[in-house]
N, C-alpha and C positions, 0 to 999 in steps of 0.2 A: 582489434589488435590483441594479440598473447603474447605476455613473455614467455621467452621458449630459449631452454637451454640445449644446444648442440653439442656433443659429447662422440668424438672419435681421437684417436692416434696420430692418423693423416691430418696435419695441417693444414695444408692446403684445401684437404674436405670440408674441415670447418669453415675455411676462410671463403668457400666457392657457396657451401650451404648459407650459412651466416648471412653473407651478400644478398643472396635472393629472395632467403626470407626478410631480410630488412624491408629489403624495395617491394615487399608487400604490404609493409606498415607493421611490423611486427615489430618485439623487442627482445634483441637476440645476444644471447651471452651464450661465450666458447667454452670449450675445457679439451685437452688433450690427453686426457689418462682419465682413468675411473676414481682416484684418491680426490683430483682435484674438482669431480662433478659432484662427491659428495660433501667435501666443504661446501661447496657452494650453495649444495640442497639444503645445508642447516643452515645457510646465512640468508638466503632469498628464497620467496616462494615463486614458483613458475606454473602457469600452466600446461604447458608440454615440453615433455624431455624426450630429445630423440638423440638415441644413441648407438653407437654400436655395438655387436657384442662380444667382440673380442679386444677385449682391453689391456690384458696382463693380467698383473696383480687382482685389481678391480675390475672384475667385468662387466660387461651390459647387463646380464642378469640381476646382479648383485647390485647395481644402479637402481636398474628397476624395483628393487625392493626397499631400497633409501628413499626412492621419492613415495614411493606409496606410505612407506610409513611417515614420511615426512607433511606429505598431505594423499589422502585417500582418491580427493579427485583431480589429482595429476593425471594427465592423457601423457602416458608411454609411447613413445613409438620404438621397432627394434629395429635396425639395419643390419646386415651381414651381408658377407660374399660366400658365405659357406651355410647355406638354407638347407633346412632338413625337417622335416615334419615332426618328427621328435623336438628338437630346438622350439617349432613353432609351437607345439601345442606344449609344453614346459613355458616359455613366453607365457603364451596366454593364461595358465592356471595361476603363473603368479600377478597377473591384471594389466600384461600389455594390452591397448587397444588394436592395434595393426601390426603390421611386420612387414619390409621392405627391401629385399635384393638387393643388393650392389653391382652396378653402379647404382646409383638411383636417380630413376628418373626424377626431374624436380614436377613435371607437369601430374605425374603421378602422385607425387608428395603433396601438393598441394590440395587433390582432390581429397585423398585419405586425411591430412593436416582438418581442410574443413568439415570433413565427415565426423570428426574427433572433435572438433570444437564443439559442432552442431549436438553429439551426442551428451556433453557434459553439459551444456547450457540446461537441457530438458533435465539430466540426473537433477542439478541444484535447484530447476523449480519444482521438481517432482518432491524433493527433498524439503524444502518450502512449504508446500501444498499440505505434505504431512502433518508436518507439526504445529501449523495452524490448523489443522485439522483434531489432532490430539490436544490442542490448546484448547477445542471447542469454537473456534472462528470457521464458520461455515460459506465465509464469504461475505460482499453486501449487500443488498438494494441494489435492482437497478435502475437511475436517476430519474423523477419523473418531474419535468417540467413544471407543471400546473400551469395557470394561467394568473396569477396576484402576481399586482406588477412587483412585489418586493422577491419573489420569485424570477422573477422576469431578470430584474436588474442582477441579480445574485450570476445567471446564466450569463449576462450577456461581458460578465468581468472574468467569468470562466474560458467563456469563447476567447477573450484578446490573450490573457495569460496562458491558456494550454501551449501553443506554438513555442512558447519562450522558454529562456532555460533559466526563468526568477523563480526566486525563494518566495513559497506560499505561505501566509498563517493565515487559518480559517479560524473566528473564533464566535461565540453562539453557544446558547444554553444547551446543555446534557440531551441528545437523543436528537440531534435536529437534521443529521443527516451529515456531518461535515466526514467521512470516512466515503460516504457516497459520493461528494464531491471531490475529493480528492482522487478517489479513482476517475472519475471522469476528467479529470484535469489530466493525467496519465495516458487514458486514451484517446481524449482527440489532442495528444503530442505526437511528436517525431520519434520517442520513446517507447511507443507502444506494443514494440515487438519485443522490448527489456522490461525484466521482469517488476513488480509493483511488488513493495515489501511491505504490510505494516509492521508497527511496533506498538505497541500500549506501554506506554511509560511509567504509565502509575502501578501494572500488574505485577513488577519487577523489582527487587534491591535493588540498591547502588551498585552493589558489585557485578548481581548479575546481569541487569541494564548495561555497564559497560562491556561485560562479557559478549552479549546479546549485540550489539551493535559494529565491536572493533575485532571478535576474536579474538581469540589467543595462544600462546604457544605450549607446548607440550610442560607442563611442570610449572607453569606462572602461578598455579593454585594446588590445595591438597586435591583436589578431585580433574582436574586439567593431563588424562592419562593421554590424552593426543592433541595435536593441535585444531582451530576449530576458525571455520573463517565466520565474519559476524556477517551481519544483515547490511554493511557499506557495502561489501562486495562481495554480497550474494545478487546484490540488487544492480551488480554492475556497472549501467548507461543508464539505466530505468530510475525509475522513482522510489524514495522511501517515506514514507507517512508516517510522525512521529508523534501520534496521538498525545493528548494530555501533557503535552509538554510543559506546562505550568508544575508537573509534579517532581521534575525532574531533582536532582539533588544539586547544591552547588559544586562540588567538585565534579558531579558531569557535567553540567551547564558550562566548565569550563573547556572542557574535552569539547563537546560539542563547536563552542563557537571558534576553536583551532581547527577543526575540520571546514567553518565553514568560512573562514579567514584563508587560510592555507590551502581548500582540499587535497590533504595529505594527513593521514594518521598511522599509529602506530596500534598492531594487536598486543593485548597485555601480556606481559614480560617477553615482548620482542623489541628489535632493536631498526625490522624494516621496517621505510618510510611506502608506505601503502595508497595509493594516488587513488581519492574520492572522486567515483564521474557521475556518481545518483542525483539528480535533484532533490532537491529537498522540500516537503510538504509538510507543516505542522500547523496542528490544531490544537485547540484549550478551550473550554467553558470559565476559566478564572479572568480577574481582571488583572492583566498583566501590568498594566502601570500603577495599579493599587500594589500591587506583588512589590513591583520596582521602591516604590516608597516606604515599604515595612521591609524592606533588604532579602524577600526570598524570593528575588529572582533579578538576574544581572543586566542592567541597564543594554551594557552592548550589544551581548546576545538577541536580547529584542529588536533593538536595530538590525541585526542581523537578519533576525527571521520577517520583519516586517516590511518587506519591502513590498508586497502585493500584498496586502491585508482585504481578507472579503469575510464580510460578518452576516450570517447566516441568521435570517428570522426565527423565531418562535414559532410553532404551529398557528398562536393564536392568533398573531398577525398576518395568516396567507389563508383565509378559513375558506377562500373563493377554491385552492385547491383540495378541498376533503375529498371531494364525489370522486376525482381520479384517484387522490391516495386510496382510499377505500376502494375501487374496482384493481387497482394493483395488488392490495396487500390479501385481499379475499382470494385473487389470483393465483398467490403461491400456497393456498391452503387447497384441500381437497372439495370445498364446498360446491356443491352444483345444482343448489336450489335456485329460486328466483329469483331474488336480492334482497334489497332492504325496504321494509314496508316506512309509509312517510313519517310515521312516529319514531320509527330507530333512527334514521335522518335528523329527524330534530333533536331529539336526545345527544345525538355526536353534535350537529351543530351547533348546540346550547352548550357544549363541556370547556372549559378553559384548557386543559389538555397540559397538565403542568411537566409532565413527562415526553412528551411532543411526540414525533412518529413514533419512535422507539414503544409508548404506549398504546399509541394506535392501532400497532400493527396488533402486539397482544391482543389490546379488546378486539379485533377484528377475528384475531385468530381462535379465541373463545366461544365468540357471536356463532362462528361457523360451524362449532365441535357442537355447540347446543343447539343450534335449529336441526342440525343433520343435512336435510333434503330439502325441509320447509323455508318459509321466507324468514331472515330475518327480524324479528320484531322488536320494539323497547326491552320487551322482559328479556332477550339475551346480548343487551349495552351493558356492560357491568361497569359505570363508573360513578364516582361518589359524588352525592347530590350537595356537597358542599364545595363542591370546585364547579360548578354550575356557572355559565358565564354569568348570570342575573347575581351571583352573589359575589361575585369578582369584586377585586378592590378598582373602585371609581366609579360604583355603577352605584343610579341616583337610588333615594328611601323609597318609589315604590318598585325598584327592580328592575328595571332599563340599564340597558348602558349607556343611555345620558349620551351627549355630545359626539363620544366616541364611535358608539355603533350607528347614530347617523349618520356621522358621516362617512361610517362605511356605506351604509345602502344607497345614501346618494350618490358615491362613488359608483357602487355596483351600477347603478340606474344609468349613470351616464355614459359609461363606457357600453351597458347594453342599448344604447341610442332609446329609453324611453319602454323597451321589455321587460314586462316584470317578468315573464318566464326566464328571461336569460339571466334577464337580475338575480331572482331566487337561486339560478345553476350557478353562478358565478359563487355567490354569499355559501351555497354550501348547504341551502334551508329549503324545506318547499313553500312552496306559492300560498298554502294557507299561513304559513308563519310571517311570509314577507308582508300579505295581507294586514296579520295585525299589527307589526311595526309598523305600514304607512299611515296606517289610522291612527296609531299611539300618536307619531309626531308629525302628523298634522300633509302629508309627503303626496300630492295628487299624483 
């Protein structure tokens, strides 16, 4: 659906135009004269304005230059009975997309109307693409399964909630992967042809956090020299991922939970009511009802956002998947030596990893710069032998993890029916290391 302003003389053109595009599902406002199509451009923002170009006073030309300044990616269309290739190409310099004959056909209109849609949807992600790109966001991961059943379960609340149109919060310590999730939660939707926005909440002021999210209008601020749509409806039908939302300020946590009460909000110092169709995905590493209890973060709002809550492990707890994470993250580097000899293996499988993939992927990306060609070894693991799992907090005085890591291996053991090979591939360790934990703790 477009809102889409019609703009001719003939009433009855509007009123026959109007009609048709309603009954496509469109949302369509009249105007008979060119004065009254440019009140309207300052008071609403539209998608496409099709209009005639002979108006009077105000003409279609002079239209089309209201809406473009009004907003940049307004799709023009021109209509006339009096077509002339000078006309057309004057049109187009000043940012029509099309141009259209009189009478006009409507089966015509409609092709050019979706040609025009189709073309601006790609400008805004194009436009998107950019400045996360200029932001340094190069994109993220893409999700790897693993086989730990805390992984397992993580997937299998991803699968039932994709489909649905609930409000997500992921929440899981710093680097766990919840932006990955989040995009896959977007694409195996119904949304996945609209676009997926993030936002990093904590990278932002208040001001310009709400700038960033609602838009705003030409003069709401000293630096606001034109108007600017936000990330609600750049993001459309699609998804928006509202990272770190724990950092949020209270006066936006209040904006916020109107949008997700209402979906309807207002860009700053405007006065239109702006219909929210994004879904909404947010994530935090904070404890948000600790938050709620020290008064900096709002009771409701968490209601709000917690309706489908999925909390994402820690590296340390899914260590069954390193060997995949490690042949993915090696993956996206140039490395095309061997792989990793058994001691570089146990080195990562002994690290507590308090930085979780987000540091994995680094050490992995190091590992690669310094072997070059050759295989991986220990001496190119660069991580500190004090976050060592054997010196982990709960792990017993001679260096075990005690209770803990047995009853990982016996896990591992049983789900590999009795294989210590598969056991060792699971746990993330090779078969000499598993070797000497079964002997440690007694394990036939």
């Amino acid at each position: 659906m477009a809102t889409i302003l019609v703009v001719d003389d003939e009433v009855k053109l509007t009123t026959l135009l109007g009609g048709e595009l309603e009954d496509e599902g469109h949302d369509v406002t009249v105007a008979n004269d060119g004065d009254d199509a440019v009140r309207l451009l300052q008071a609403k923002r539209f998608d496409v304005v099709l209009t005639d170009l002979r108006l009077g006073r105000t003409n279609g030309l002079e239209v089309l230059r209201r809406a473009k300044a009004a907003d940049p990616a307004t799709v023009v269309l021109l209509m006339t009975a009096y077509a002339s290739v000078a006309t057309a190409v004057e049109a187009m310099k000043e940012g029509a997309s099309d141009y259209l004959e009189k009478p006009v056909n409507f089966d015509k209109l409609k092709l050019v109307l979706a040609r025009a849609l189709e073309n601006r949807r790609l400008a805004d992600e194009n436009r998107f693409l950019r400045e996360r790109m200029r932001a340094g966001d190069v994109g993220a991961d893409t999700m790897v399964r693993g086989r730990s059943a805390a992984m397992r379960a993580v997937l299998a609340l991803v699968e039932k909630v994709a489909p649905t149109d609930a409000t997500v919060l992921l929440t899981g310590e710093s680097g766990t992967g919840k932006e990955v999730v989040a995009r896959a939660i977007h694409e195996w939707s119904d949304r996945k042809e609209q676009p997926l926005v993030a936002v990093n909440c904590a990278a932002l002021s208040e001001t310009l956090l709400e700038s960033e999210l609602f838009g705003h209008e030409k003069g709401a601020f000293t630096d606001a020299r034109e108007r600017k749509l936000g990330w609600f409806e750049v993001a459309r039908a699609g998804t928006i991922f509202l990272d770190e939302i724990g950092e949020v300020s209270p006066s936006t946590q209040a904006k916020l939970l109107r949008v997700l009460e209402d979906r309807r909000f207002h860009r700053l110092g405007g006065s239109e009511l702006i219909e929210a169709r994004a879904r909404v995905v947010a994530a935090t590493n904070r404890d948000l009802p600790a938050a709620i209890i020290a008064g900096a973060f709002r009771e409701d709002l968490f209601y709000r956002l917690n309706v489908f809550p999925i909390a994402l492990p820690p590296l340390r707890a899914r260590r069954e998947d390193l060997p995949e994470l490690i042949r993915h993250f090696l993956g996206r580097t140039s490395y095309r030596g061997p792989g990793l000899t058994e001691d570089a293996m146990e080195a990562l499988a002994e690290y507590d990893w308090p930085g979780n993939l987000r540091e994995l992927r680094n050490v992995m990306e190091r590992a690669a710069i310094l072997a070059g060609t050759a295989a991986i070894g220990r001496a190119e693991i660069h991580v500190p032998e004090a976050r060592r799992v054997s010196a982990a907090p709960g792990a017993t005085a001679d260096g075990t993890l005690g209770e803990t890591e047995e009853r990982m291996i016996r896990d591992a053991l049983a789900r590999a029916g009795g294989n210590k090979s598969e056991a060792a591939r699971l746990l993330g360790i090779t078969r000499r290391t598993l070797y000497g934990r079964l002997e440690r703790y007694g394990i036939e």
